[in-house]
C-alpha positions as CSV (number, residue, x, y, z in Angstrom):
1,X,-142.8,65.4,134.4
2,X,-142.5,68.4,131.9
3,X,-140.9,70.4,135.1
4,X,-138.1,67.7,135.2
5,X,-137.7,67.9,131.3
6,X,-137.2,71.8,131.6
7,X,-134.8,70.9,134.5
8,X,-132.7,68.8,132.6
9,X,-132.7,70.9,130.0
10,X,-131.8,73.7,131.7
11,X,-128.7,71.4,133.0
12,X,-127.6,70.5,130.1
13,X,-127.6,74.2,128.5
14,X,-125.6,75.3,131.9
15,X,-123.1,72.1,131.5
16,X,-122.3,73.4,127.6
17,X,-121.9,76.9,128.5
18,X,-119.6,76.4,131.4
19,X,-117.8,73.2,128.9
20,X,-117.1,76.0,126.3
21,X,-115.9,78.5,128.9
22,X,-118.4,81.3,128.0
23,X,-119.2,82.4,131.3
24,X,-114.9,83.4,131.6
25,X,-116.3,85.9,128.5
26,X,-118.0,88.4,131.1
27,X,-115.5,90.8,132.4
28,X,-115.5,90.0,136.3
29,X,-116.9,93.2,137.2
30,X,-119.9,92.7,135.0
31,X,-120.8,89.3,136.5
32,X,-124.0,89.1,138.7
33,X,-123.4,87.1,142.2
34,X,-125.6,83.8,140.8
35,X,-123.2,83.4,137.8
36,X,-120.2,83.8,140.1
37,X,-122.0,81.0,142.9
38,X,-122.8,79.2,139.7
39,X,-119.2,78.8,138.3
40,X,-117.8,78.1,142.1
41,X,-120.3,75.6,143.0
42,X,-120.1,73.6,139.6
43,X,-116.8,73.4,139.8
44,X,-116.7,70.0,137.6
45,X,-117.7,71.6,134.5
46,X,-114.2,73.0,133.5
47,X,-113.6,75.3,130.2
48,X,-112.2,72.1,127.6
49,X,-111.6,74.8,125.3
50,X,-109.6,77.7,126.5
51,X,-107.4,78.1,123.7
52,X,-110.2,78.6,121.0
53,X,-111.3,82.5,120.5
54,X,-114.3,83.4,121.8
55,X,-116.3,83.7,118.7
56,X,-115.4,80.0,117.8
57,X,-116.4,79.0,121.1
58,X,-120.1,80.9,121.0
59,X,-120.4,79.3,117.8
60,X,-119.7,75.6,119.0
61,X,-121.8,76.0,122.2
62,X,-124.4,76.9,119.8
63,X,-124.0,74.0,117.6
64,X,-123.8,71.7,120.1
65,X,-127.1,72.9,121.9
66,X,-129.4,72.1,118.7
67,X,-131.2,73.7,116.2
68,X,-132.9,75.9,118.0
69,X,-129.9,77.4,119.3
70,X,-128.5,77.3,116.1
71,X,-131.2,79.6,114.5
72,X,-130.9,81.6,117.3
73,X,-126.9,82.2,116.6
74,X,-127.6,82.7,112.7
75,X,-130.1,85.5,114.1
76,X,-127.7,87.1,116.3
77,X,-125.0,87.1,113.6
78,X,-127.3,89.7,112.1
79,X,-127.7,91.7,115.0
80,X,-124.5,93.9,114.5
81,X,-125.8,96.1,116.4
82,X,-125.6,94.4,119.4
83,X,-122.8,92.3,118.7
84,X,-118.6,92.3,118.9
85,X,-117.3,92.8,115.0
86,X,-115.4,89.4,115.6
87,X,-118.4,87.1,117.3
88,X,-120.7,88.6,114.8
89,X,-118.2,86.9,111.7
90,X,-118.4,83.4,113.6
91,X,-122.1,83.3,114.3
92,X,-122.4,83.9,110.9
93,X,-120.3,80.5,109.8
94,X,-123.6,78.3,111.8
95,X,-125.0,76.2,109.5
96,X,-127.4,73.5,109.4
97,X,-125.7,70.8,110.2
98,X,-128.6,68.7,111.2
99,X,-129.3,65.1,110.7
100,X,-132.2,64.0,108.8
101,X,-135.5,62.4,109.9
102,X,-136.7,59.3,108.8
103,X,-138.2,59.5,105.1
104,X,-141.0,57.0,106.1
105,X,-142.6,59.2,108.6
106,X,-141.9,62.7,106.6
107,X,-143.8,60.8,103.8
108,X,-146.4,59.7,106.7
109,X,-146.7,63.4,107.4
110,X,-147.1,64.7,104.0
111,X,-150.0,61.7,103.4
112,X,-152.1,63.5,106.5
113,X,-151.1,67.2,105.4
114,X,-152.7,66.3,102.2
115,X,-155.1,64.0,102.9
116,X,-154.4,61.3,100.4
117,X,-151.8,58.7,99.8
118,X,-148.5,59.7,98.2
119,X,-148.8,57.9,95.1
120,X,-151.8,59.0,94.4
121,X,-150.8,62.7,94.9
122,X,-147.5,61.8,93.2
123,X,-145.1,60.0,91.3
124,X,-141.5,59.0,91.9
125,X,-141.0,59.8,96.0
126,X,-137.9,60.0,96.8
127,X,-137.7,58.5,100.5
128,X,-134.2,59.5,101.6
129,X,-134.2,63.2,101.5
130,X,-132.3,65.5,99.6
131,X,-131.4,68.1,102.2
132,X,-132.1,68.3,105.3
133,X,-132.3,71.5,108.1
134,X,-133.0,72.7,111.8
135,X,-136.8,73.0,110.9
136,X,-137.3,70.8,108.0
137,X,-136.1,68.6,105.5
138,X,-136.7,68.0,101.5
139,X,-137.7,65.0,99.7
140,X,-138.0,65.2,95.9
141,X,-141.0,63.8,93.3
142,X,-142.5,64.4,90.4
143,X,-146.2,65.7,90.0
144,X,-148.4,63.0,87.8
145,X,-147.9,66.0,85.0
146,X,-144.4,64.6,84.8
147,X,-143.0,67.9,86.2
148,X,-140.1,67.7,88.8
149,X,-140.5,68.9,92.3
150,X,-139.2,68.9,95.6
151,X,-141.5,69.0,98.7
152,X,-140.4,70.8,102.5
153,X,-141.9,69.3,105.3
154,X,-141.6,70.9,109.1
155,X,-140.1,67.8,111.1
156,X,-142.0,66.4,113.8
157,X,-142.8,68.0,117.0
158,X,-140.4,70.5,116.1
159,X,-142.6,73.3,117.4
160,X,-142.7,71.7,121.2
161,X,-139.0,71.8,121.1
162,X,-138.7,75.5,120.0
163,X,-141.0,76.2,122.3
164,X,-139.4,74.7,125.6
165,X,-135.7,76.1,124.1
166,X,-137.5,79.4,123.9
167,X,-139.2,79.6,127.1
168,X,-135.6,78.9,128.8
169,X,-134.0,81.2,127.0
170,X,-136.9,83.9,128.0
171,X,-136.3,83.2,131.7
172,X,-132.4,83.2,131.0
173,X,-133.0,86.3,129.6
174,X,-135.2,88.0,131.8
175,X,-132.6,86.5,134.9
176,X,-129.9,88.5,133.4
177,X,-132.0,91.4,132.6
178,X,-133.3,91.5,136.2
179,X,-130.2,91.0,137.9
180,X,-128.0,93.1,135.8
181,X,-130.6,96.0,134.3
182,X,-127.7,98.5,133.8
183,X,-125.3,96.2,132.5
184,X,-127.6,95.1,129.7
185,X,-129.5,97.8,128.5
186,X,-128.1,97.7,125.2
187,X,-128.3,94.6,124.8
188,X,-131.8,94.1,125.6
189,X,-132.2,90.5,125.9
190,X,-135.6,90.0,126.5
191,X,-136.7,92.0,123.5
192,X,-133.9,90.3,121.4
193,X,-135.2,86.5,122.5
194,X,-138.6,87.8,121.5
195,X,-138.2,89.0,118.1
196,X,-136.3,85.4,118.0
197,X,-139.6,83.5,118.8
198,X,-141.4,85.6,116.4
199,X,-139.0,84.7,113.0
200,X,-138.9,81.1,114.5
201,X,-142.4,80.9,114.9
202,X,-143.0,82.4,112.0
203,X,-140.6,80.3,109.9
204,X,-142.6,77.2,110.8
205,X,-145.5,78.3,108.3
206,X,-144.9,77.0,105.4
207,X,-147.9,79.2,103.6
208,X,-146.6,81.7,104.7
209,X,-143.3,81.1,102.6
210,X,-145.4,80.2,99.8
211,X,-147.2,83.6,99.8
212,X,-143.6,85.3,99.7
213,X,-142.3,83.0,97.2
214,X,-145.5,83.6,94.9
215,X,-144.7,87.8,95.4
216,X,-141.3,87.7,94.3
217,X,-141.8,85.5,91.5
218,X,-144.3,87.3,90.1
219,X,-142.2,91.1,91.0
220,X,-139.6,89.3,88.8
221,X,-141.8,87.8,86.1
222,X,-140.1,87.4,82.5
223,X,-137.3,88.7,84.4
224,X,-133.1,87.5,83.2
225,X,-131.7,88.4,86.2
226,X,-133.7,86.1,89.1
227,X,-135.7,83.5,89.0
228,X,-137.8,82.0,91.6
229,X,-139.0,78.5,92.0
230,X,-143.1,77.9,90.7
231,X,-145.1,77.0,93.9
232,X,-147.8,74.4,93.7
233,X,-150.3,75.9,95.8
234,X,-152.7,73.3,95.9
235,X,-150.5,70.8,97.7
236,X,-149.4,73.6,100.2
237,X,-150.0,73.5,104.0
238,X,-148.9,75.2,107.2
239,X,-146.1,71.8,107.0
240,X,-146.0,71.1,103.7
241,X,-144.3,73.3,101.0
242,X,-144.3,72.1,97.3
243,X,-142.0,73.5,94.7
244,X,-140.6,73.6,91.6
245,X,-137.0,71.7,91.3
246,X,-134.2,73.7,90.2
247,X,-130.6,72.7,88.9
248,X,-128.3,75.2,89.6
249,X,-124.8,75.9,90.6
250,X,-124.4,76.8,94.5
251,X,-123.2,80.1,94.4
252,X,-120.3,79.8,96.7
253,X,-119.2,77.1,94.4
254,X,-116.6,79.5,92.7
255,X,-114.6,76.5,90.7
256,X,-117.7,75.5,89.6
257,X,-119.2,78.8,88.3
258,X,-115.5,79.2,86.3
259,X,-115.6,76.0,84.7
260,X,-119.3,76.5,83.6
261,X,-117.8,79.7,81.9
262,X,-119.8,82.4,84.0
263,X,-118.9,86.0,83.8
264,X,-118.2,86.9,86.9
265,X,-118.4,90.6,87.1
266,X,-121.6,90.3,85.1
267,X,-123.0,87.8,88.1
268,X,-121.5,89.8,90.4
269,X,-123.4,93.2,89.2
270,X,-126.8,91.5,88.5
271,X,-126.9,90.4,92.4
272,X,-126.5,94.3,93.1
273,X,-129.5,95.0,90.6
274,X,-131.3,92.5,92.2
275,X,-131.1,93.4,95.5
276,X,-131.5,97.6,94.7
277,X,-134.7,96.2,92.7
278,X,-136.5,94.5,95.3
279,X,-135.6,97.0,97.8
280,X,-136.9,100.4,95.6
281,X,-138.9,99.1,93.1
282,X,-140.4,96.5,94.6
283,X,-140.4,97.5,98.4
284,X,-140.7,93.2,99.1
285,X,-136.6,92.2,99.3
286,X,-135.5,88.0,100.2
287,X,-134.2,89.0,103.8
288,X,-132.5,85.6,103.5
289,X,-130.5,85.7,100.7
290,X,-127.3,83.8,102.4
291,X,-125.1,81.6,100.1
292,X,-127.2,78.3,100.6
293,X,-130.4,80.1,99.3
294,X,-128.8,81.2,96.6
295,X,-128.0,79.1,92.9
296,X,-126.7,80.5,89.5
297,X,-128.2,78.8,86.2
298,X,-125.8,76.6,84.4
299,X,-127.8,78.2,81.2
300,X,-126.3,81.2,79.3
301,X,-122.9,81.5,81.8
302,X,-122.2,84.6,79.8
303,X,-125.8,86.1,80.6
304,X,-126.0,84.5,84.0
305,X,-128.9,84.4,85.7
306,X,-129.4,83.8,90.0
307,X,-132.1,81.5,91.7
308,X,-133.8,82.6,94.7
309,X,-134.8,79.4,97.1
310,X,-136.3,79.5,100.8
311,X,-138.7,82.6,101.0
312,X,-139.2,82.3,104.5
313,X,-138.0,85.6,105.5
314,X,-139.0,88.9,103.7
315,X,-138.7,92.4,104.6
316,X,-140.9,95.5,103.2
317,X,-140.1,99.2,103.3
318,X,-142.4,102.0,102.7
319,X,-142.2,105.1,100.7
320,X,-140.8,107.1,104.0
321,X,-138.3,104.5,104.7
322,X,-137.2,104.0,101.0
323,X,-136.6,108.2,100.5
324,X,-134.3,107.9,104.0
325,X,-132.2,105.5,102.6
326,X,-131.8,106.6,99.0
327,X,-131.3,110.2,100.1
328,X,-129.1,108.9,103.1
329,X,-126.8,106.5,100.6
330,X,-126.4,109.4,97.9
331,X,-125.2,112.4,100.9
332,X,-122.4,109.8,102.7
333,X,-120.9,109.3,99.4
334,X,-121.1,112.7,98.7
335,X,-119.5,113.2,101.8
336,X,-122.5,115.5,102.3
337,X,-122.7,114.5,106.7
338,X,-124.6,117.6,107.4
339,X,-127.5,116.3,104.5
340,X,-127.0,112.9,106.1
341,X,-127.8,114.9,109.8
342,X,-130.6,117.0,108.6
343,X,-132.3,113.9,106.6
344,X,-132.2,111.9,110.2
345,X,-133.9,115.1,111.6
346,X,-136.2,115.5,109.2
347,X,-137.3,112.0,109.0
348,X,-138.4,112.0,112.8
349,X,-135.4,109.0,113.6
350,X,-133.6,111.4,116.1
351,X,-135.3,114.0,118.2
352,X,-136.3,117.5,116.7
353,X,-134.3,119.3,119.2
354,X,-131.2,117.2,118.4
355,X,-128.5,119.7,117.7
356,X,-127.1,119.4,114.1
357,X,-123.9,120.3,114.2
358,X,-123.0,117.6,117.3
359,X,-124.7,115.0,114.9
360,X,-122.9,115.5,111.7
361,X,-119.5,115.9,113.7
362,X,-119.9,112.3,115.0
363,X,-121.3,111.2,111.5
364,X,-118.0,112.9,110.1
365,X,-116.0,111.3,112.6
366,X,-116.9,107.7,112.2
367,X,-117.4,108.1,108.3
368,X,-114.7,109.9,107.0
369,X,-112.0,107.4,107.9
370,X,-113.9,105.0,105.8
371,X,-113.8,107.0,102.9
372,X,-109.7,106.9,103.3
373,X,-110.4,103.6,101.1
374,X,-111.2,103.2,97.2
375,X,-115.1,103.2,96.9
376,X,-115.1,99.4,95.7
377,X,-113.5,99.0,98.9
378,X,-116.4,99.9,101.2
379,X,-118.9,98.2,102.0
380,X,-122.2,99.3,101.9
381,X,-123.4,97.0,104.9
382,X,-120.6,98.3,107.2
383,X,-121.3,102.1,106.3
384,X,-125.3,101.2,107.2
385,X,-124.2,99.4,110.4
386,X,-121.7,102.7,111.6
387,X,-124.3,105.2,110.9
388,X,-127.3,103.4,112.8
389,X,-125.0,102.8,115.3
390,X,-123.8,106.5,115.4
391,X,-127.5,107.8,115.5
392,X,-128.4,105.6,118.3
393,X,-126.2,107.5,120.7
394,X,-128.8,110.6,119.5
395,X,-131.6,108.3,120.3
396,X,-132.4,106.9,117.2
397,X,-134.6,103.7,117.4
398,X,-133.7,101.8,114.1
399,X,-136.7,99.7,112.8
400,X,-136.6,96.0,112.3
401,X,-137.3,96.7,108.7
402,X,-133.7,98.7,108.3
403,X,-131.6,95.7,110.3
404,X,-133.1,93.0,108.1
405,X,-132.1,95.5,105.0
406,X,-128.8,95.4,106.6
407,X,-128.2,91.9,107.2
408,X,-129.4,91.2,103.3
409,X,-126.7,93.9,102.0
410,X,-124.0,92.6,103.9
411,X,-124.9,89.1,102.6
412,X,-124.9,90.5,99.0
413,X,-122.1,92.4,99.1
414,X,-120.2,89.8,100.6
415,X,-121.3,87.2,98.0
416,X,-120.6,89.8,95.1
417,X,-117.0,90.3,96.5
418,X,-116.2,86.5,96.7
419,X,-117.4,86.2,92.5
420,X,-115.6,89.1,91.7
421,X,-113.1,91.2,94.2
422,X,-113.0,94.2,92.1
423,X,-116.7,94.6,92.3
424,X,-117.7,98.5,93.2
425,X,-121.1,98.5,94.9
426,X,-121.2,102.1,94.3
427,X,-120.7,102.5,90.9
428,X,-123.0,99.4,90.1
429,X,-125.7,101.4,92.4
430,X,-125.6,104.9,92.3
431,X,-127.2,105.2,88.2
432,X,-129.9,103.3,90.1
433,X,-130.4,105.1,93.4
434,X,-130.0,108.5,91.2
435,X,-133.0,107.0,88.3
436,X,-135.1,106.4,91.5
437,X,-134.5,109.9,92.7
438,X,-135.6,111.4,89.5
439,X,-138.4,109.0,89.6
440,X,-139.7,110.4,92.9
441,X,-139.3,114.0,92.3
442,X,-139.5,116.6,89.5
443,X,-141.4,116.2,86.1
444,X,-141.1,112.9,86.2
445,X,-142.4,112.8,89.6
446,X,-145.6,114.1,88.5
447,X,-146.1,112.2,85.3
448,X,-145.7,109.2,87.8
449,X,-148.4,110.5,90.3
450,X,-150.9,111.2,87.3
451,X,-150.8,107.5,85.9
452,X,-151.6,106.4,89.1
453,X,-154.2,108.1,89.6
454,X,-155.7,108.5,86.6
455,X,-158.0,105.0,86.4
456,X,-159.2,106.4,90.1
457,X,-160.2,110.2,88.1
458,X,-161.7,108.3,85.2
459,X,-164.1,106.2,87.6
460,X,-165.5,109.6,88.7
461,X,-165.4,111.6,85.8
462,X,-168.7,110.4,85.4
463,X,-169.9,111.8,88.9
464,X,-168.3,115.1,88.6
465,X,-171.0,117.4,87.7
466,X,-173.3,116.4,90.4
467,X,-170.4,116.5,92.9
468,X,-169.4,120.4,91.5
469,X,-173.3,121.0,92.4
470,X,-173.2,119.5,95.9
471,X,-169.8,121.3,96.4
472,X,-171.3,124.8,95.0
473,X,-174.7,124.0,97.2
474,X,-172.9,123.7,99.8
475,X,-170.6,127.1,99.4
476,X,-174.3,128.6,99.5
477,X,-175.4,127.2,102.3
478,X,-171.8,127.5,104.5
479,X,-172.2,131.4,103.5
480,X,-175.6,132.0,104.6
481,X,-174.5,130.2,107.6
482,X,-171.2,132.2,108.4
483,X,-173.9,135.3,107.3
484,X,-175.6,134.7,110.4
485,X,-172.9,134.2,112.2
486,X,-171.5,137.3,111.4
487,X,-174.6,139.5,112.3
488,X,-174.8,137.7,115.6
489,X,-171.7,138.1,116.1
490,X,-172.2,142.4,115.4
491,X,-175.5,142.7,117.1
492,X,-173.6,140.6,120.1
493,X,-170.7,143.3,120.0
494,X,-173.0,146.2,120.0
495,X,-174.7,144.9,123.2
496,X,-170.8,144.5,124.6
497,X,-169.8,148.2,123.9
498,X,-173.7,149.3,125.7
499,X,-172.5,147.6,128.8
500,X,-169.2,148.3,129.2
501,X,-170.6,152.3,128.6
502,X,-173.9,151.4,131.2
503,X,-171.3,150.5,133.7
504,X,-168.6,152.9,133.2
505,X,-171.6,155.7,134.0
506,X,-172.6,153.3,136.9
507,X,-169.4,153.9,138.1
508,X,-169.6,157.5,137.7
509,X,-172.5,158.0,139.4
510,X,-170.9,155.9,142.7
511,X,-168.6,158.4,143.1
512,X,-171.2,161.4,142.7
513,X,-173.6,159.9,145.0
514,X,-170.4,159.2,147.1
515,X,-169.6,162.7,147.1
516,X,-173.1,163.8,148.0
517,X,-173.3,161.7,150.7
518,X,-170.0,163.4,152.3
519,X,-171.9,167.0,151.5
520,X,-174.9,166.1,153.5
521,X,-177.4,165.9,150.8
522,X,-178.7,162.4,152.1
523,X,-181.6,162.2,149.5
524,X,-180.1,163.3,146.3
525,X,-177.2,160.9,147.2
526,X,-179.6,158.1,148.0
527,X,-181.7,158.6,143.9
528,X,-177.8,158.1,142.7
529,X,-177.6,155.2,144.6
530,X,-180.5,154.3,143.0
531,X,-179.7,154.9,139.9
532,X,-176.3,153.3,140.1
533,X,-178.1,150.2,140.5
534,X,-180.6,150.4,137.8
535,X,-177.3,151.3,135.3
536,X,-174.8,148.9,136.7
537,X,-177.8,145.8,136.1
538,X,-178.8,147.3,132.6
539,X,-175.0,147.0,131.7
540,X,-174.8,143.3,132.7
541,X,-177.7,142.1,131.1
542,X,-176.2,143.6,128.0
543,X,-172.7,141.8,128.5
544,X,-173.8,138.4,129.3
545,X,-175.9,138.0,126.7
């Protein structure tokens, strides 16, 4: 029975593609021979959409398939990388467009999660949810504190359906990848369908949101510019999420944001601080941070504040991978391309034996024409995106930590551009990228290093004298030892130069004995002989020992 459920599933992911046209996308030279059969043999499944472009068609075979393939599509529209500039821009219009489950049985499910009835555990359930998405919906209520919540719960059986969509994309995957290994090396859809399963799979624990949720509110404690939802850990399970509710204007609600008199360059800005601040300071960034996760308080419009929602994806850099990048974003807009060479060098992203002048002319090459613009004209995201893909052709494998970092900026940029066109990304950045510099070298560098370390010196203060004894016992003790080493070492030298003398004069009495053999004089030649011997075995016993 499950066989025939993957078959039919299979048929109806075939039917959609073929109904959307989007095996007529692969050039006819790059098809494989089971496509081609495919296409011939199903010859009632005709493309009902040949005038749309090809993006819009991607996009509406996705939303038609489900959510899962919807997540999958959202993914993808990160992975520039791998992607046309064109299908990338409609992947990234899939939204959530999915119909709700019924509010009896989420509330069902939040009663077993929790282990005790709903009104018990709280007051005013809302039945009829208040948004509702791929992998879960929201229902609001109010804690018996009087405090106003809203509570995520995973929909039912959800994870059996990712899992079959998954499994039949992974043999897709591998099909094409088998059949084609040349045609798809960059594309690499095995490993692209795996790191799918992985965010899915890992989107479907809802503790594990809470955890990130909990981080960032607390990096941004007291904070004006973001504020993050309180989570209620003690009603949190791998299903169940509760929350603090927040009123806040959407943030691609730009009529809305005017009206409420918010200053938009101000708002604008603030998202660029933000983002700069969980990436460097904080080295935890929201790797999700698309317009529906994002809300502006309707209070103070004229200090505006953002709200942060849906924690689910995070990204974390470390010091190495921080450096790169601030160093890296400082050089291009200098113009510096042989720094921005040299750093990817240095760093260990390209080979050591990649030649530096090849590498900055095709950094110069793709870059320069960018810089043609007005600075608050570039974008950030699209710079990123042109240099990884640049140091790629020199073998440069870019980390999963760097594409989610991409994928967030070109979300904030393109956010900050919609409040407020004029926005310059440099300018609002580059007094923070240079502050952090400062911070990481120099003076202040040091002064840094010795506050953190100091509570770790003054815990053994305490133990220092003893450890400067063990440390000056030991110096004793290592000297004696390399002492002795040293005079067996001498006495084993003077043996050496003994033997190599003992059997040099071996040697030299061969060749007398040798020449008194050839004059006859049989016994004086024989007592050299002799006497060779005796020298020649003196002068080993002195060498090998």
């Amino acid at each position: 029975m499950k066989k025939l459920r993957e078959l039919a599933r299979l048929y109806q992911i075939g039917k959609t593609l073929f109904e959307y046209g989007l095996d007529e996308l692969i050039p006819a030279r790059l098809q494989i021979w089971p496509a081609r059969i495919a296409r011939k043999s199903i010859f009632w499944l005709k493309n009902r959409y040949p005038d749309l472009s090809r993006g819009e068609r991607i996009r509406l075979a996705f939303e038609h398939l489900g959510p899962v393939f919807i997540k999958f599509g959202q993914m993808l529209s990160t992975r520039r990388d791998l992607l046309a500039p064109d299908i990338a821009e409609e992947l990234a219009l899939l939204q959530d467009r999915v119909p709700s489950f019924d509010g009896a049985l989420a509330q069902q499910l939040i009663e077993t999660s929790l282990g005790a009835p709903i009104a018990e555990l709280f007051d005013g359930f809302e039945v009829r949810p208040l948004a509702s998405a791929s992998i879960a919906q929201v229902h609001t209520a109010r804690l018996k504190t009087g405090q106003e919540i809203v509570i995520k719960v995973i929909r039912p059986d959800i994870e059996k359906t990712i899992a079959a969509d998954v499994s039949l994309m992974h043999t897709l995957a591998y099909l094409v990848a088998k059949f084609a290994p040349e045609r798809t090396q960059r594309l690499r859809p095995v490993a692209v369908v795996e790191e799918y399963r992985k965010t899915l799979f890992d989107e479907l624990n809802l503790l594990r949101e809470a955890a990130n949720a909990i981080q960032l509110r607390r990096n941004f404690e007291g904070s004006g510019t973001l504020y993050v939802p309180e989570i209620y850990s003690d009603y949190c399970r791998e299903n169940v999420l509760v929350m603090e509710r927040i009123y806040g204007i959407p943030v691609s609600d730009i009529a809305a944001l005017k009206a409420n008199g918010t200053n938009m360059q101000l708002l604008a800005e603030r998202g660029v601080e933000v983002f700069f601040t969980q990436v460097f300071r904080d080295s935890f960034f929201h790797a999700d941070m698309h317009p529906g996760n994002i809300f502006v308080s309707y209070e103070h419009p004229q200090d505006p504040q953002w709200i942060g929602i849906d924690c689910g994806i995070v990204g974390t850099l470390n010091k190495d991978d921080k450096r790169y990048l601030a160093d890296n974003f400082l050089a291009f807009f200098n113009r510096d391309y042989r720094k921005v060479a040299e750093l990817h060098v240095e760093s260990g992203w390209v080979p050591a034996d990649t030649k530096i002048e090849e590498f900055e002319s095709a950094i110069r090459t793709v870059l320069e024409p960018i810089f043609e613009k007005p600075l608050s004209e570039i974008s950030f995201g699209h710079v990123l995106l042109n240099l990884f893909n640049t140091a790629r052709r020199f073998d440069m494998a870019v980390q999963p930590q760097l594409v989610l970092l991409q994928k967030t900026l070109l979300y904030v940029e393109g956010v900050g551009r919609q409040l407020y066109p004029q926005l310059d990304l440099w300018k609002t950045a580059k007094p923070f990228l240079e502050e952090w510099m400062q911070q990481q070298v120099g003076y202040k560098a040091v002064i840094n290093a010795v506050k953190e370390k100091a509570p770790f010196w003054a815990e053994k203060l305490p133990e220092l004298p003893e450890l400067i004894y063990d440390a000056l016992r030991q110096a004793k003790l290592q000297q004696r030892q390399v002492q002795g080493l040293y005079n067996q070492f001498a006495v084993h030298d003077k043996d050496q130069s003994k033997g190599r003398f003992l059997l040099a004069m071996g040697a030299t009495l061969l060749l007398a004995s040798t020449l008194l053999l050839a004059m006859d004089k049989n016994q004086w030649a024989m007592s050299g002989l002799v006497l060779t011997l005796v020298v020649w075995l003196q002068g080993w016993r002195k060498i090998a020992r």
